[in-house]
Structures are given as C-alpha cells and as structure tokens.
TORRO-635881 format. One record per atom (N, C-alpha, C, O, CB): residue in one letter; x, z, y. Coordinates in Angstrom, 1 decimal. Atoms other than C-alpha are relative to their C-alpha. Glycine has a CB too. Layout:
N
SITE; A; X; Z; Y .
...
END
This chain:
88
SITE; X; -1.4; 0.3; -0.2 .
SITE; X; -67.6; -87.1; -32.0 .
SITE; X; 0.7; 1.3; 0.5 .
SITE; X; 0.2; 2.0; 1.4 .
SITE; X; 0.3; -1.2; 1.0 .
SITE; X; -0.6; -1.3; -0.5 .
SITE; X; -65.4; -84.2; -31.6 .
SITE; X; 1.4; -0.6; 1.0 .
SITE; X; 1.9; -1.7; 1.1 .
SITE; X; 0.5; 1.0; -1.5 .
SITE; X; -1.3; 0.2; -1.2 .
SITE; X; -62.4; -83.9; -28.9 .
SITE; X; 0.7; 0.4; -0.2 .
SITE; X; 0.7; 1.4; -1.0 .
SITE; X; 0.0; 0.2; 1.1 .
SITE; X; -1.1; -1.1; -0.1 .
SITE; X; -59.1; -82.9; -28.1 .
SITE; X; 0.6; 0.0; 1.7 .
SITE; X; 1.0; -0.8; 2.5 .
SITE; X; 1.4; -0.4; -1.2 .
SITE; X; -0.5; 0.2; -1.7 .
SITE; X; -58.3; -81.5; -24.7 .
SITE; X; 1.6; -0.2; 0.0 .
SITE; X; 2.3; 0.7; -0.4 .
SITE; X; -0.3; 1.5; 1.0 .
SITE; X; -1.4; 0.1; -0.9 .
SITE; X; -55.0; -83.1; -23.1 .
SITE; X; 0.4; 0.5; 1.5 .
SITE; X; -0.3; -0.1; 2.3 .
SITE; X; 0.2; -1.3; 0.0 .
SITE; X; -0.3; 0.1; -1.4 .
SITE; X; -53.6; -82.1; -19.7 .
SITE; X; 1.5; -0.3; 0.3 .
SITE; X; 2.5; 0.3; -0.1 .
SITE; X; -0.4; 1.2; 0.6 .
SITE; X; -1.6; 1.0; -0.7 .
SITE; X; -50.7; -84.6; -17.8 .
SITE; X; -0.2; 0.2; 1.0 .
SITE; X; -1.3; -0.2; 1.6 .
SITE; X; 0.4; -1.7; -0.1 .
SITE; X; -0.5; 0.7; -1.7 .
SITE; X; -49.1; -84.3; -14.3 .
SITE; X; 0.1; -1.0; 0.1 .
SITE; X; 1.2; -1.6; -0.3 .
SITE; X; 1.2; 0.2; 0.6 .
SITE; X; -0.3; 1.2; -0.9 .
SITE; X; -49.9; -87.2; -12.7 .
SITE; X; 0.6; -0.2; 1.1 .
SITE; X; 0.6; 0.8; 1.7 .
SITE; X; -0.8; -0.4; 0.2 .
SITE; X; -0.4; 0.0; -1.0 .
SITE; X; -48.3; -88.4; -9.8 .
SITE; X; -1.2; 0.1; 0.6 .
SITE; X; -2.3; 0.1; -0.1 .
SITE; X; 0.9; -1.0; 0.3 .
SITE; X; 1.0; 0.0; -0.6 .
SITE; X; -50.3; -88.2; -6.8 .
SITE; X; -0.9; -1.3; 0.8 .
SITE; X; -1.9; -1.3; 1.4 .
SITE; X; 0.3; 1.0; 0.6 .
SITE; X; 0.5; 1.3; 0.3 .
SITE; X; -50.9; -91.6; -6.5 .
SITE; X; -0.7; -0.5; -0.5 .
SITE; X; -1.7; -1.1; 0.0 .
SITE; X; 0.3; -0.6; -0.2 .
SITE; X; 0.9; 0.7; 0.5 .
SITE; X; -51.9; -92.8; -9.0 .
SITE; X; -1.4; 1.2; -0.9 .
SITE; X; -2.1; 0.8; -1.8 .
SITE; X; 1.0; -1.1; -1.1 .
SITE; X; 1.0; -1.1; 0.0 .
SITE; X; -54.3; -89.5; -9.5 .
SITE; X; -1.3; -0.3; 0.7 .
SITE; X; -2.4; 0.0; 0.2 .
SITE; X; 0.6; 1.2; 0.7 .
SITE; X; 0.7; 0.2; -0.7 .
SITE; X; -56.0; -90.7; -6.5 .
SITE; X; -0.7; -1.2; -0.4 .
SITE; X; -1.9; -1.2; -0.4 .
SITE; X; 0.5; 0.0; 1.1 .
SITE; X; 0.1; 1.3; 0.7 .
SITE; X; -56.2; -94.4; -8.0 .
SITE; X; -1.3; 0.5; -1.5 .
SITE; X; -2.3; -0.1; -1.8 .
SITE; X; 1.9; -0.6; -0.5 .
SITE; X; 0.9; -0.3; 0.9 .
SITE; X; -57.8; -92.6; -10.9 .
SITE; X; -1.6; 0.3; 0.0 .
SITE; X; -2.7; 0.0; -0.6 .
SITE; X; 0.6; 0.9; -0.4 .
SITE; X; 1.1; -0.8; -0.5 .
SITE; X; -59.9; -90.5; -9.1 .
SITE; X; -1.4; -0.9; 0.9 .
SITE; X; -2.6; -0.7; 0.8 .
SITE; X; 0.9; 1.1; 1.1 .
SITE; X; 0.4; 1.5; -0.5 .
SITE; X; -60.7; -94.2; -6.9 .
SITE; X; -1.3; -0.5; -0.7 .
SITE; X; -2.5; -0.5; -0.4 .
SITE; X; 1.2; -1.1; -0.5 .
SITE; X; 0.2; 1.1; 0.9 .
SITE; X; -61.4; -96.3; -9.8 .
SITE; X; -2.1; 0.6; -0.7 .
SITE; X; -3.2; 0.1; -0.9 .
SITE; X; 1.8; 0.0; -1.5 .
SITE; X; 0.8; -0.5; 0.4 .
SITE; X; -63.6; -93.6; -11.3 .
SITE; X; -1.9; 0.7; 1.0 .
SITE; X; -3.0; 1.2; 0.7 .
SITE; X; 1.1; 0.8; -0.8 .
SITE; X; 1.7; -0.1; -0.9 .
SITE; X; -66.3; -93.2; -8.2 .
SITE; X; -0.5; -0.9; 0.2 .
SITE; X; -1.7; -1.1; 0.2 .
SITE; X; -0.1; 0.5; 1.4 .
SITE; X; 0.8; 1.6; -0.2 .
SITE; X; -66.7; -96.8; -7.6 .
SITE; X; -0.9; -0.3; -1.6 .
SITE; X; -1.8; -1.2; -1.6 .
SITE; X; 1.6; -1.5; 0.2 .
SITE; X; 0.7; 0.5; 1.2 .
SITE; X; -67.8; -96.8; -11.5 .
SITE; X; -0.7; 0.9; -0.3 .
SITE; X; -1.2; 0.7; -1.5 .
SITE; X; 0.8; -0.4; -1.1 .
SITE; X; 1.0; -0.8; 0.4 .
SITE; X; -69.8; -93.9; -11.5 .
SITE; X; 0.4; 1.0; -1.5 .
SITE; X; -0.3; 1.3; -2.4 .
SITE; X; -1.2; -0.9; -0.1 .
SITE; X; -0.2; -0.8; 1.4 .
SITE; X; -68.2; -91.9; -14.1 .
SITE; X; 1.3; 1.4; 0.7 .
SITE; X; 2.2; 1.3; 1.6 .
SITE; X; 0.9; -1.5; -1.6 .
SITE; X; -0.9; -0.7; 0.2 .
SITE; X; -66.2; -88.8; -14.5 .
SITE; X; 1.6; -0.1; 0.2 .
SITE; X; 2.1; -1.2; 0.0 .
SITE; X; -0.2; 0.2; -1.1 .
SITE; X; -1.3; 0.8; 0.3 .
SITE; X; -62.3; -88.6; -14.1 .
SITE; X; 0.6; 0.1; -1.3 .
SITE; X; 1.5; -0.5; -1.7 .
SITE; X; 1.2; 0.3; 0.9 .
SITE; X; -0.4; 0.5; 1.5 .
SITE; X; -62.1; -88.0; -17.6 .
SITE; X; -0.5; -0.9; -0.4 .
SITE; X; 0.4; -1.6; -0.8 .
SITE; X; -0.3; 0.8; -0.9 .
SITE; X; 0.1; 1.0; 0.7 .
SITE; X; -64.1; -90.7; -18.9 .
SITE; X; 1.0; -1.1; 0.7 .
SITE; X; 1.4; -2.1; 0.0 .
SITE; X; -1.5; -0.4; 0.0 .
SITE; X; -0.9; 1.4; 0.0 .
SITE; X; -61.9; -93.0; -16.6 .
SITE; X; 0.9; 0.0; -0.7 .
SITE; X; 1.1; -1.0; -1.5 .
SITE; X; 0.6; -0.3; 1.2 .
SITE; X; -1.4; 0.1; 1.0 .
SITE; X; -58.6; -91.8; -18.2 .
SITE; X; -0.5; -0.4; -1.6 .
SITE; X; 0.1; -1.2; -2.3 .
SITE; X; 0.9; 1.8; -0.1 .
SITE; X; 0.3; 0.1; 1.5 .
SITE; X; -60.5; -91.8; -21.7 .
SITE; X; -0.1; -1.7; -0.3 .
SITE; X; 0.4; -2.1; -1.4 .
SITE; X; -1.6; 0.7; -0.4 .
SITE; X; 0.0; 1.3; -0.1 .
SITE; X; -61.3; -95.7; -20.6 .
SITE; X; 1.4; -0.7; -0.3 .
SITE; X; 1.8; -1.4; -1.3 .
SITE; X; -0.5; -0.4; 1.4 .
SITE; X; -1.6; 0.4; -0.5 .
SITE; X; -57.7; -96.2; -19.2 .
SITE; X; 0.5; 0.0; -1.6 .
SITE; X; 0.4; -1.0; -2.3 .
SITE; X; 1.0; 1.5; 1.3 .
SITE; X; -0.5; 0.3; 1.3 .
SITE; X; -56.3; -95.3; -22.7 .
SITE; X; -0.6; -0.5; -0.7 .
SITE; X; 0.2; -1.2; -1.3 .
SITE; X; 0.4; 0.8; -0.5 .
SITE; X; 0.7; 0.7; 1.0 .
SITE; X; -58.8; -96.9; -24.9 .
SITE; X; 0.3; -1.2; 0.5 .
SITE; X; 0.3; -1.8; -0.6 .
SITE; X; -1.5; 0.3; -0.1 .
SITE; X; 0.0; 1.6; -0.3 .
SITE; X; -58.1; -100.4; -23.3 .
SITE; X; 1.9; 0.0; -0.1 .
SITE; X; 2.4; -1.0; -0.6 .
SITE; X; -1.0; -0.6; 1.9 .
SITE; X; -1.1; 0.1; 0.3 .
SITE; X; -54.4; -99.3; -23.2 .
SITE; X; 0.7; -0.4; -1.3 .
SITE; X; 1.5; -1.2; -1.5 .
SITE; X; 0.4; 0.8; 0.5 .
SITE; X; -0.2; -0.3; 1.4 .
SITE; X; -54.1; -98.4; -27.0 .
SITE; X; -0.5; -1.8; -0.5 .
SITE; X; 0.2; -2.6; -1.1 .
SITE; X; -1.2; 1.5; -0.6 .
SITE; X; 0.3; 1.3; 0.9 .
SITE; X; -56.1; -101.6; -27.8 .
SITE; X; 0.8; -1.2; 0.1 .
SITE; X; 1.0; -2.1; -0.7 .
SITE; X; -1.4; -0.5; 0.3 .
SITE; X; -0.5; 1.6; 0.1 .
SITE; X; -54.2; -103.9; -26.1 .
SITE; X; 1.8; -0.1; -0.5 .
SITE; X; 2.6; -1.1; -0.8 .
SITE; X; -0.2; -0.8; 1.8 .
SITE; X; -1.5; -0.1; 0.8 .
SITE; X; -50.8; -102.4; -27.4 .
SITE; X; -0.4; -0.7; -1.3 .
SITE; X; 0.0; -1.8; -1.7 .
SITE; X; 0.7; 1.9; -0.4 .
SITE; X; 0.1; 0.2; 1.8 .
SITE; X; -52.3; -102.6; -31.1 .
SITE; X; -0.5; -1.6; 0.4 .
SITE; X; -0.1; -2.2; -0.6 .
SITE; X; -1.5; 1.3; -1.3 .
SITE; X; 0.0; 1.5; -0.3 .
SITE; X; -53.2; -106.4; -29.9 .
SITE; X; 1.1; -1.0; 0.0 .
SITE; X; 1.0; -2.0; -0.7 .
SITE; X; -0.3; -0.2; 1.2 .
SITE; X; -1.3; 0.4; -0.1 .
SITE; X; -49.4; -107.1; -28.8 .
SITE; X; 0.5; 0.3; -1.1 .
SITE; X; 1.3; -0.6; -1.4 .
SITE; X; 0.6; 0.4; 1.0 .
SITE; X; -0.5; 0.1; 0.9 .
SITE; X; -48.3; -105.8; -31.8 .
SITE; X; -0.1; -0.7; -1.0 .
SITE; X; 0.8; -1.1; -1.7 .
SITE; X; 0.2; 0.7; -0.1 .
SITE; X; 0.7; 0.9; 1.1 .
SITE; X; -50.3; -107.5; -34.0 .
SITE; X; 0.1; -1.8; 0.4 .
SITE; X; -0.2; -2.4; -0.6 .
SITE; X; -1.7; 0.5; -0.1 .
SITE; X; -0.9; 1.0; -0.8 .
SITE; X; -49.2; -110.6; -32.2 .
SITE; X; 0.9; -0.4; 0.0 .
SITE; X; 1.1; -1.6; -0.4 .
SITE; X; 0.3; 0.1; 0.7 .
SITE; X; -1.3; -0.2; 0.3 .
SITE; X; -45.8; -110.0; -32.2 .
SITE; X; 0.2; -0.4; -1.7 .
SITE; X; 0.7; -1.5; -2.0 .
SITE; X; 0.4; 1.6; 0.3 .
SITE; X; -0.2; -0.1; 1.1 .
SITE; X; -45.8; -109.3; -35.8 .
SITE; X; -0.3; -1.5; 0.0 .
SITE; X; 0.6; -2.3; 0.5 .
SITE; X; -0.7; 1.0; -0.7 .
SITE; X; 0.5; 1.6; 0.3 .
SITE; X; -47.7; -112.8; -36.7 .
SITE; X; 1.2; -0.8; 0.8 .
SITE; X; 2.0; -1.4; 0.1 .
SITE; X; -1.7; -0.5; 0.8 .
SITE; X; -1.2; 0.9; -0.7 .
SITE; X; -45.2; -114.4; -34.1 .
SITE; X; 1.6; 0.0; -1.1 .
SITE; X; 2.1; -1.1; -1.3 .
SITE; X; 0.5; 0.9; 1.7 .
SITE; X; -1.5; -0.5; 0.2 .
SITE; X; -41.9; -113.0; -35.8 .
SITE; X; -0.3; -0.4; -1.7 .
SITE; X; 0.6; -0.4; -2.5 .
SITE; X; 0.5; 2.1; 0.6 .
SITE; X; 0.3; 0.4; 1.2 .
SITE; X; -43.7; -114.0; -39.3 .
SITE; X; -0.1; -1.5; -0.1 .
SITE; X; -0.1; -2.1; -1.2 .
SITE; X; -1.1; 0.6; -0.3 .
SITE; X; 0.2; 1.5; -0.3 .
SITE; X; -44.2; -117.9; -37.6 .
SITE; X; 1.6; -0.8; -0.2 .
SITE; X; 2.1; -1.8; -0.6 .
SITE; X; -0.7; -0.2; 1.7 .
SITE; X; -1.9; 0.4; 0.0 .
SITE; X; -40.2; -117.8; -37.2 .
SITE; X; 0.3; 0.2; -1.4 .
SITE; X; 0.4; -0.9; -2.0 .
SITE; X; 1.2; 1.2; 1.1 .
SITE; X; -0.6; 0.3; 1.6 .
SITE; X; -39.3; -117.1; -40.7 .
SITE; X; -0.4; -1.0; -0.9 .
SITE; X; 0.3; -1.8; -1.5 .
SITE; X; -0.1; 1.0; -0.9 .
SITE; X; 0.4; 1.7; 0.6 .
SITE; X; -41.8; -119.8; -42.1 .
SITE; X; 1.0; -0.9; 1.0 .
SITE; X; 1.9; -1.5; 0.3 .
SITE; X; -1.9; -0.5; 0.4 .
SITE; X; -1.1; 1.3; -1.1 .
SITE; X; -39.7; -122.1; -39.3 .
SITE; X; 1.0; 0.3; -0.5 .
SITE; X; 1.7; -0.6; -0.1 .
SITE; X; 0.2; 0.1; 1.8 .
SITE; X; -1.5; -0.2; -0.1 .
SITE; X; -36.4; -120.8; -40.5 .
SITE; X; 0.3; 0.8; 1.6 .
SITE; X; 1.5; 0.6; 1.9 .
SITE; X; 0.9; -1.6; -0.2 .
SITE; X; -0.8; -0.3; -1.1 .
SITE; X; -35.7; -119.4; -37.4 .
SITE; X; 0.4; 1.6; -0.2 .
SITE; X; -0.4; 2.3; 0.3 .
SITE; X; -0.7; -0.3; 1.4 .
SITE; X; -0.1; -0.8; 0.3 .
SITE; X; -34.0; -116.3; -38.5 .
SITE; X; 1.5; 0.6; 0.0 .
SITE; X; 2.3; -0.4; 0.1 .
SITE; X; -0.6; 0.0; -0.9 .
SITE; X; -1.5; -0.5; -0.8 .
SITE; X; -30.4; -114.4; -37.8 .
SITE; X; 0.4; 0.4; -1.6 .
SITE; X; -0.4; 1.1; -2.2 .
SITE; X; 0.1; 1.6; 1.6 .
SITE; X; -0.9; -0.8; 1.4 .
SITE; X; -28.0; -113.6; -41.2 .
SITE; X; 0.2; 1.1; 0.5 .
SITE; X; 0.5; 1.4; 1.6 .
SITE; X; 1.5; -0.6; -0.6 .
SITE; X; -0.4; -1.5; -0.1 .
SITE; X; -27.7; -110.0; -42.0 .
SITE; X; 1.6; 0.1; 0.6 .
SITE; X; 2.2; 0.9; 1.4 .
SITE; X; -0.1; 0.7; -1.7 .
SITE; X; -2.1; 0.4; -0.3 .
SITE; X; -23.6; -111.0; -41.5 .
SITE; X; 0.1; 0.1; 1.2 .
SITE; X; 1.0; 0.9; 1.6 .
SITE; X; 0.9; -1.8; -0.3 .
SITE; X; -0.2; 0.6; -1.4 .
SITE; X; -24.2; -112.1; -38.0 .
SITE; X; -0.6; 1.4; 0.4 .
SITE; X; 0.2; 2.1; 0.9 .
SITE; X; -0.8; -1.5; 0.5 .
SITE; X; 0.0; -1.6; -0.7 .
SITE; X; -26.3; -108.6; -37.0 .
SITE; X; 0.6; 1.1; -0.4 .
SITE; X; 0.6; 2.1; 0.3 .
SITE; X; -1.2; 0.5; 0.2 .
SITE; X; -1.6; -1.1; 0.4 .
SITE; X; -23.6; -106.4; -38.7 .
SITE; X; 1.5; -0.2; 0.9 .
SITE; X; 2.4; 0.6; 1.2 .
SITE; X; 0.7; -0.6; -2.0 .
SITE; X; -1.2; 0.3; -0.8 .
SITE; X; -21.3; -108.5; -36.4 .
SITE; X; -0.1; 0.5; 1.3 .
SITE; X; 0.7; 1.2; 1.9 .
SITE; X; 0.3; -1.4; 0.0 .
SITE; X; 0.4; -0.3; -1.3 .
SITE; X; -23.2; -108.2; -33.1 .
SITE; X; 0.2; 1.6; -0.3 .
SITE; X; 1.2; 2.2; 0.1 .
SITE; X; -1.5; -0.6; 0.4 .
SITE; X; -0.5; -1.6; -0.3 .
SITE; X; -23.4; -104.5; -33.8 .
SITE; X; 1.1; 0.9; -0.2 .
SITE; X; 1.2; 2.0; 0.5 .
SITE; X; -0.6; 0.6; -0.3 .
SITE; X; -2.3; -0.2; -0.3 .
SITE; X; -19.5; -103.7; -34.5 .
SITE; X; -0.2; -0.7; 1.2 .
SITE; X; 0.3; 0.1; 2.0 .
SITE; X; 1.7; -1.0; -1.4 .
SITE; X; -0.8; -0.1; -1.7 .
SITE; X; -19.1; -105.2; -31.1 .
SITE; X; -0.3; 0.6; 0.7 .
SITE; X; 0.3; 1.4; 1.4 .
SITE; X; 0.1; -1.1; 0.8 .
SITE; X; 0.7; -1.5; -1.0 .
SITE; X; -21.7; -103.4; -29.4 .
SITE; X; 0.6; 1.6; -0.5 .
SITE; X; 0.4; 2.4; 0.4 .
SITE; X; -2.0; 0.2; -0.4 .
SITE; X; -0.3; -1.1; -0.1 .
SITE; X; -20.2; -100.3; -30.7 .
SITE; X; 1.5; 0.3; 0.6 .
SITE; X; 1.9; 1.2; 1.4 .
SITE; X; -0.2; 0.5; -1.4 .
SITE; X; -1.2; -0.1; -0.6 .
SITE; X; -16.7; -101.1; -30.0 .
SITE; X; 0.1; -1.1; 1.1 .
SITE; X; 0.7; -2.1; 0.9 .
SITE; X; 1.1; 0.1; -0.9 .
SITE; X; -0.1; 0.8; -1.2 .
SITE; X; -17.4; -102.7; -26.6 .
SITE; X; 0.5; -0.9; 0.0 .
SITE; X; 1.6; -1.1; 0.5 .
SITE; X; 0.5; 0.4; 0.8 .
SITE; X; -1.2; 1.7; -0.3 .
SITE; X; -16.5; -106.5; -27.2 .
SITE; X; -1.4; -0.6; -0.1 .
SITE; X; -1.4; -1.5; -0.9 .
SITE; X; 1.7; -0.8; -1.5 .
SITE; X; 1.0; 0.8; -0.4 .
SITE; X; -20.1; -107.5; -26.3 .
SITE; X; 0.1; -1.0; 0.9 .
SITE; X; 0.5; -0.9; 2.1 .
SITE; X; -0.9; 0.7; 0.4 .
SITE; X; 0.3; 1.1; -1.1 .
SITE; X; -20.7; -110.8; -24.9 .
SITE; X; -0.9; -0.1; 0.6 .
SITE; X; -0.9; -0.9; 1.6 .
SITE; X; 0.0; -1.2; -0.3 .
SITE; X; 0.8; 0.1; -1.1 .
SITE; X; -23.7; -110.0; -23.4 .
SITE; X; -1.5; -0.6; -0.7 .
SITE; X; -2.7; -0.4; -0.4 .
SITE; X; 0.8; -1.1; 1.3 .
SITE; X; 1.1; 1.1; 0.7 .
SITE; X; -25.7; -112.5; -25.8 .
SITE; X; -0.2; 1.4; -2.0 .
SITE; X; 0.5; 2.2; -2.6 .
SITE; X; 1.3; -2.7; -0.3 .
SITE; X; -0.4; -0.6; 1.2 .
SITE; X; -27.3; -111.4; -29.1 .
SITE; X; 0.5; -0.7; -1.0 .
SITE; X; 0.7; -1.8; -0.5 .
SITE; X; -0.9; 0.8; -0.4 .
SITE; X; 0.2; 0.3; 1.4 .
SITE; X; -26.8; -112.4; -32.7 .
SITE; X; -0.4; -1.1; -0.3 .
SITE; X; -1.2; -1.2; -1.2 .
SITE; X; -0.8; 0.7; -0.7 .
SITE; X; 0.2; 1.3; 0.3 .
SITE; X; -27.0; -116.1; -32.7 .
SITE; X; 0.4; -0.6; -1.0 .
SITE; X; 0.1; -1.8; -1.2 .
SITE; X; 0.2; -0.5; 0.8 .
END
C-alpha cells in the first residue's frame, strides 16, 4: 500500500484527545487519525447512500416539490420575501 503524507493544525484539544485515544489503543497517532478518518469516510459514504435511497422512497410515494414551486421559493430567497418555510 503506498501513502500520502498530510499535515493539519489541530486544536490543542482535540490533539490531546487524539494523542488519548491513541495510547489507551496501543497504536501510533497516525494510525489513530488514519482510523478516525477511515470510520469517518465510511460512515459519510453510509449516510449518503441512505439519503439517496430515502429521497428515491419519496418519489416512488409522490412526495416531491414542482420545478414551478422551487423557481418560486428561490425568486423570493433572492429578493428577500422569504417566509422562512421551503417549497411546499
């Protein structure tokens, strides 16, 4: 497996938290961060894939907004006559 080196300012908080996490588990503070994102990434691409299927359950249902109606909501959002609510 080949690599690529990153380096981020962390706060110093959660540096320590890193730094924490990763002596109680016996590992490196790179493998923690390498962890940290590998479980982050997965569980984004989880929610999205989720999402998606969800927002695909609503159009089988009908539940879906006319192009008319978000052309409308957004002329008001541009010229400030938002009610606050979206595109119903």
């Amino acid at each position: 497996m080949s690599f690529k080196r990153f380096t981020a300012e962390l706060p110093t908080q959660l540096a320590a938290r890193v730094d924490a996490i990763a002596a109680c588990n016996g590992m490196t503070r790179d493998e923690a961060v390498q962890q940290a994102l590998q479980t982050w990434l997965l569980h984004d691409e989880e929610e999205r894939h989720r999402m998606t299927w969800e927002g695909l359950d609503d159009v089988d249902a009908g539940r879906v907004v006319s192009h008319d109606a978000i052309q409308e909501h957004v002329g008001a959002l541009l010229h400030g006559r938002s009610s606050g609510r979206g595109p119903v």
